[in-house]
VOPA-948653 format. One record per residue: residue number from 1; x, y, z of N, C-alpha, C in turn. Coordinates in steps of 0.2 Angstrom, whole numbers. Example, Ala and Ser with C-alpha at 12.3 -4.5 7.8 and 13.67 -1.06 7.14 Angstrom:
! VOPA-948653
@zamar 1; n_X 66; n_Y -28; n_Z 39; ca_X 62; ca_Y -22; ca_Z 39; c_X 66; c_Y -16; c_Z 39;
@zamar 2; n_X 64; n_Y -11; n_Z 35; ca_X 68; ca_Y -5; ca_Z 36; c_X 64; c_Y 0; c_Z 39;
! end
This chain:
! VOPA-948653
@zamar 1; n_X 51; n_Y 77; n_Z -122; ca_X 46; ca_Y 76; ca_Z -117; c_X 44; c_Y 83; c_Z -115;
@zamar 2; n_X 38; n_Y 84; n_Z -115; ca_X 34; ca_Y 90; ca_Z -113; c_X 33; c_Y 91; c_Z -107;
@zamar 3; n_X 36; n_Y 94; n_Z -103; ca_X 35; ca_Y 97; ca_Z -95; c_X 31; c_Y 103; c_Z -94;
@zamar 4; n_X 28; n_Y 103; n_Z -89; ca_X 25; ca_Y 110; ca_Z -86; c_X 24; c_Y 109; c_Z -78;
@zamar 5; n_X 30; n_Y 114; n_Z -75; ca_X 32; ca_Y 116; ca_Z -70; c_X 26; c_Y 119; c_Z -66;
@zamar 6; n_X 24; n_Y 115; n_Z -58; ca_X 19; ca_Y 118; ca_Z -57; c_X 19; c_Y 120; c_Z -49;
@zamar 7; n_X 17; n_Y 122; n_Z -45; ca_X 18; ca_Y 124; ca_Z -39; c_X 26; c_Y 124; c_Z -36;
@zamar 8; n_X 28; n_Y 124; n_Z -31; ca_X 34; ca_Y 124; ca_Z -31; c_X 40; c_Y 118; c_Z -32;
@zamar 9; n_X 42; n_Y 118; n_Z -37; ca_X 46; ca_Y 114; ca_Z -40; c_X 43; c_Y 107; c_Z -43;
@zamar 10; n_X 37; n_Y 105; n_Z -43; ca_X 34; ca_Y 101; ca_Z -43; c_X 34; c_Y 100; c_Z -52;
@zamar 11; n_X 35; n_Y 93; n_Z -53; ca_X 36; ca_Y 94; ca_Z -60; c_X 29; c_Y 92; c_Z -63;
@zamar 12; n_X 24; n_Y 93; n_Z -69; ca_X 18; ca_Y 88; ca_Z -70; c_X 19; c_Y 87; c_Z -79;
@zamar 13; n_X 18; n_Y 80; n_Z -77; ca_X 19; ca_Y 77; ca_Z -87; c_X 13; c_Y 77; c_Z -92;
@zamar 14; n_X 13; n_Y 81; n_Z -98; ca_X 8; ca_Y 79; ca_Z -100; c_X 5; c_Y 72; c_Z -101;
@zamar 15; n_X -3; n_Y 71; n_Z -103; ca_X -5; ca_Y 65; ca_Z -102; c_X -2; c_Y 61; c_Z -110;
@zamar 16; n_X 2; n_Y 61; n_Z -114; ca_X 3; ca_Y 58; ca_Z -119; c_X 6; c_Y 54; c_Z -116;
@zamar 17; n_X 12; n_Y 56; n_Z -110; ca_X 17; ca_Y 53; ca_Z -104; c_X 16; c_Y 46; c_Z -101;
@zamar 18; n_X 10; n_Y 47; n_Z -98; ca_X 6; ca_Y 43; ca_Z -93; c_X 5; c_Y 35; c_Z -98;
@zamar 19; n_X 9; n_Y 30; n_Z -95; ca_X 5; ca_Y 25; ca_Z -95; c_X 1; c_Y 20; c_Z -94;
@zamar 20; n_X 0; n_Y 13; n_Z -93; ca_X -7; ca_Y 11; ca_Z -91; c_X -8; c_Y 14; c_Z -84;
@zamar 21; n_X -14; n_Y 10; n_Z -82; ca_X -15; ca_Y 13; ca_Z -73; c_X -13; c_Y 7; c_Z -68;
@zamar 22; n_X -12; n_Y 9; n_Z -64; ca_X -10; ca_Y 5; ca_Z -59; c_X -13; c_Y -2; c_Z -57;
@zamar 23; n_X -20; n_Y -2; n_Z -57; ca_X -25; ca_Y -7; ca_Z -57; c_X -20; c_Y -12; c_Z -66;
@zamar 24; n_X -18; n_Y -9; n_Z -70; ca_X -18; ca_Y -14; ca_Z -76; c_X -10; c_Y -19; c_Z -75;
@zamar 25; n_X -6; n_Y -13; n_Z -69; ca_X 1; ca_Y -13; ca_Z -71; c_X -1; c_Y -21; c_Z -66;
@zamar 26; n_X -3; n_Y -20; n_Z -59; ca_X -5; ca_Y -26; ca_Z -55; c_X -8; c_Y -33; c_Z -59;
@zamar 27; n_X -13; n_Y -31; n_Z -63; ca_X -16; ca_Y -35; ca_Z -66; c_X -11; c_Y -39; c_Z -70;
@zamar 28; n_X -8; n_Y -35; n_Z -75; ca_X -2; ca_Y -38; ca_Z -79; c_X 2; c_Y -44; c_Z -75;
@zamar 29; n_X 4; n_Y -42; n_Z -72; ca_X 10; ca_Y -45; ca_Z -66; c_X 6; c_Y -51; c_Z -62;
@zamar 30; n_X 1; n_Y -50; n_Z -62; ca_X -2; ca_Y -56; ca_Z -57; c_X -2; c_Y -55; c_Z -50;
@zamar 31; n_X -4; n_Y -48; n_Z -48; ca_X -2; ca_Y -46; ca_Z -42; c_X -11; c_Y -43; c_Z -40;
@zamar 32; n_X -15; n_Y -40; n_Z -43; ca_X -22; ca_Y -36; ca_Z -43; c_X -25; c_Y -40; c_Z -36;
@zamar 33; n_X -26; n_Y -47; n_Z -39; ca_X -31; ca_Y -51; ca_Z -32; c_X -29; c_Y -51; c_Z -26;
@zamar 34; n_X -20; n_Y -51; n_Z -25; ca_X -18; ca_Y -51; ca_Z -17; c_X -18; c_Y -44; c_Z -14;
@zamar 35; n_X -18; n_Y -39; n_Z -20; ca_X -16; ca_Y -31; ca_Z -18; c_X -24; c_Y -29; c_Z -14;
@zamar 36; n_X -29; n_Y -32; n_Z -20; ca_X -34; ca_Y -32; ca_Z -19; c_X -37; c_Y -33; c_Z -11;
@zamar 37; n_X -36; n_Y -40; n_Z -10; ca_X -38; ca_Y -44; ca_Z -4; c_X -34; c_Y -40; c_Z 1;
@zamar 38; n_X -26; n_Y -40; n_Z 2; ca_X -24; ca_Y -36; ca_Z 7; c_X -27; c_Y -30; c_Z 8;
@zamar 39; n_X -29; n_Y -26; n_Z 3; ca_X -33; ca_Y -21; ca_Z 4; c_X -41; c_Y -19; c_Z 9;
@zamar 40; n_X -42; n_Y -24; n_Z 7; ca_X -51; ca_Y -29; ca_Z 10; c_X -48; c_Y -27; c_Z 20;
@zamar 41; n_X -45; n_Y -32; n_Z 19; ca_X -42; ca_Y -32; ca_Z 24; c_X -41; c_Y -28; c_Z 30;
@zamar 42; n_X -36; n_Y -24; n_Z 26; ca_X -34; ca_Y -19; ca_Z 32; c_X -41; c_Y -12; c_Z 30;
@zamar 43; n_X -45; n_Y -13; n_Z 25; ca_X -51; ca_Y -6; ca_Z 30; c_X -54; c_Y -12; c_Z 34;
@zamar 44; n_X -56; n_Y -18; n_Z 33; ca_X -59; ca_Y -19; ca_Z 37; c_X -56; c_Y -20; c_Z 46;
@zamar 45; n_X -51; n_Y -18; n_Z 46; ca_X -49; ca_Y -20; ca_Z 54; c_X -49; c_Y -11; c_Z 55;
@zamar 46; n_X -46; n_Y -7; n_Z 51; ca_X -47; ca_Y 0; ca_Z 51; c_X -54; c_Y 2; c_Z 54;
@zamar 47; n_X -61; n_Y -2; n_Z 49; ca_X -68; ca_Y -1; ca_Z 50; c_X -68; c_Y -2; c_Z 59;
@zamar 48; n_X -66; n_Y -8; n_Z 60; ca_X -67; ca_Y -10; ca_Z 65; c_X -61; c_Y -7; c_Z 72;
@zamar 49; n_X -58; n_Y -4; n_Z 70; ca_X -52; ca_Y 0; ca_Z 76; c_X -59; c_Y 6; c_Z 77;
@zamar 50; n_X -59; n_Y 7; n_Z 71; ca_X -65; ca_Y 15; ca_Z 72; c_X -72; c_Y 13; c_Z 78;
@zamar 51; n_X -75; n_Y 10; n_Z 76; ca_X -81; ca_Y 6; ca_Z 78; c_X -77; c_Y 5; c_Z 86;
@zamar 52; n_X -74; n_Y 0; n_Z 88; ca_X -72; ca_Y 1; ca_Z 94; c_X -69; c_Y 6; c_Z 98;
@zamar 53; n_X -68; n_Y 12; n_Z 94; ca_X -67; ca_Y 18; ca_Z 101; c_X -71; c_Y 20; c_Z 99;
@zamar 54; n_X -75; n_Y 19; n_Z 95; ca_X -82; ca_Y 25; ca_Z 95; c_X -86; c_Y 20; c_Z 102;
@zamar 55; n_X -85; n_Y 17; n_Z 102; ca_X -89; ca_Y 13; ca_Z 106; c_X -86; c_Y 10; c_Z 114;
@zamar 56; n_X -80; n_Y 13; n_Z 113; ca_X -75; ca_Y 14; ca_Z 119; c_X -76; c_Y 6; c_Z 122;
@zamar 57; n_X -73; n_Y 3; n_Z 120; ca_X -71; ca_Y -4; ca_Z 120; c_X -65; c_Y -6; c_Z 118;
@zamar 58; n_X -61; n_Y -10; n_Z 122; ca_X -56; ca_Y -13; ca_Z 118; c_X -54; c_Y -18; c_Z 118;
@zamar 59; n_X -49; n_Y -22; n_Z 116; ca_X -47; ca_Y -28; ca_Z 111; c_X -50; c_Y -34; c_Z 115;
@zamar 60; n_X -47; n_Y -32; n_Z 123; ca_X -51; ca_Y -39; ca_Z 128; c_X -58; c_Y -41; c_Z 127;
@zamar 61; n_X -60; n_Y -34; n_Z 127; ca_X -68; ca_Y -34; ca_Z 127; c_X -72; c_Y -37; c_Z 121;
@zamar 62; n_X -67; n_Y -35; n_Z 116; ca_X -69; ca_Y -37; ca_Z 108; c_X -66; c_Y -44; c_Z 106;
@zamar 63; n_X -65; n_Y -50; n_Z 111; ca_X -60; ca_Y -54; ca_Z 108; c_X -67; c_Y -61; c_Z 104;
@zamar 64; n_X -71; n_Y -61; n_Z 109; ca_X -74; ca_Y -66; ca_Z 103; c_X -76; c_Y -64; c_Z 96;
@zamar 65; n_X -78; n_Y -57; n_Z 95; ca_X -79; ca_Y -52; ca_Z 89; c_X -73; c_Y -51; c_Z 86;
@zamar 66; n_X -69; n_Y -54; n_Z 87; ca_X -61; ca_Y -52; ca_Z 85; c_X -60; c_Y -59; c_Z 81;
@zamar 67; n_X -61; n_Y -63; n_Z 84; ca_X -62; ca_Y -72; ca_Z 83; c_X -65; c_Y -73; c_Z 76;
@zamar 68; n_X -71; n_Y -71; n_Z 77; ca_X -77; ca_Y -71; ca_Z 73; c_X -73; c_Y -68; c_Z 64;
@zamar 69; n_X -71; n_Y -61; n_Z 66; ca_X -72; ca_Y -57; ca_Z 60; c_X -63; c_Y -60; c_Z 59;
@zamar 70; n_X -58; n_Y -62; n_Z 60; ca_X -54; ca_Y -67; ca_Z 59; c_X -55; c_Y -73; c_Z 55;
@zamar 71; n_X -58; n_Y -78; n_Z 57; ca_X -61; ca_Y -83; ca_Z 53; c_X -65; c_Y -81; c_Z 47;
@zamar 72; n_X -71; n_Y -77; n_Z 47; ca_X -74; ca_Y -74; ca_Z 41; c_X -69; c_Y -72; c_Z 36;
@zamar 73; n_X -64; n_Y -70; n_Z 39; ca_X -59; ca_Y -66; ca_Z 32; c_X -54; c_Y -70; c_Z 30;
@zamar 74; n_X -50; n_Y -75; n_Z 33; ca_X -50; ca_Y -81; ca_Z 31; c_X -53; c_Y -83; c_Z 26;
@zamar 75; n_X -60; n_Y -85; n_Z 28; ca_X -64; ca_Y -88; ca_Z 21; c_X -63; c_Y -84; c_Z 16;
@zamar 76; n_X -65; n_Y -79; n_Z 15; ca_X -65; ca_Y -74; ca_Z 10; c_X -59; c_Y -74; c_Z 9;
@zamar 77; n_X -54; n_Y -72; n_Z 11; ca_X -46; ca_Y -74; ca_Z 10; c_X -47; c_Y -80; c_Z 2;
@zamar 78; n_X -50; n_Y -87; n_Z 7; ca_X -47; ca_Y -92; ca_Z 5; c_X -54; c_Y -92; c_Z -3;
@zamar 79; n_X -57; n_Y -88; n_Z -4; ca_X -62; ca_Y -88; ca_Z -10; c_X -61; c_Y -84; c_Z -15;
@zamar 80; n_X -55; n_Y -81; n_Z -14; ca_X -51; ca_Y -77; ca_Z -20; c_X -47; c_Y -79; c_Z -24;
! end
């Protein structure tokens, strides 16, 4: 196996090394559509932490909008 040493102690493999991508290893396994959908998920509450201190609000204040974007993700959850 072919190594080359790079920054400090950092080791890097050539590409002959590397096996599928990540996306394929999920795939394989049965796992892509819930890594997927978890992912959906958490920017969109991320989206939405941002959007509310940009807009200096919080959770009380956002609860029917909290409501709302809950049940939407659900559906979409439940269309995967």
């Amino acid at each position: 196996m072919r190594r080359e040493v790079c920054f400090i102690g950092v080791v890097k493999m050539s590409k002959k090394n590397i096996g599928s991508s990540f996306d394929e290893f999920l795939s394989e396994n049965a796992m892509l559509d819930e890594a997927t959908a978890v992912a959906v998920n958490r920017i969109a509450a991320w989206q939405t932490e941002q959007k509310m201190k940009a807009q200096n609000r919080n959770k009380t204040a956002m609860t029917s909008a909290a409501a709302v974007l809950d049940k939407t993700l659900k559906v979409a959850l439940m269309a995967v």
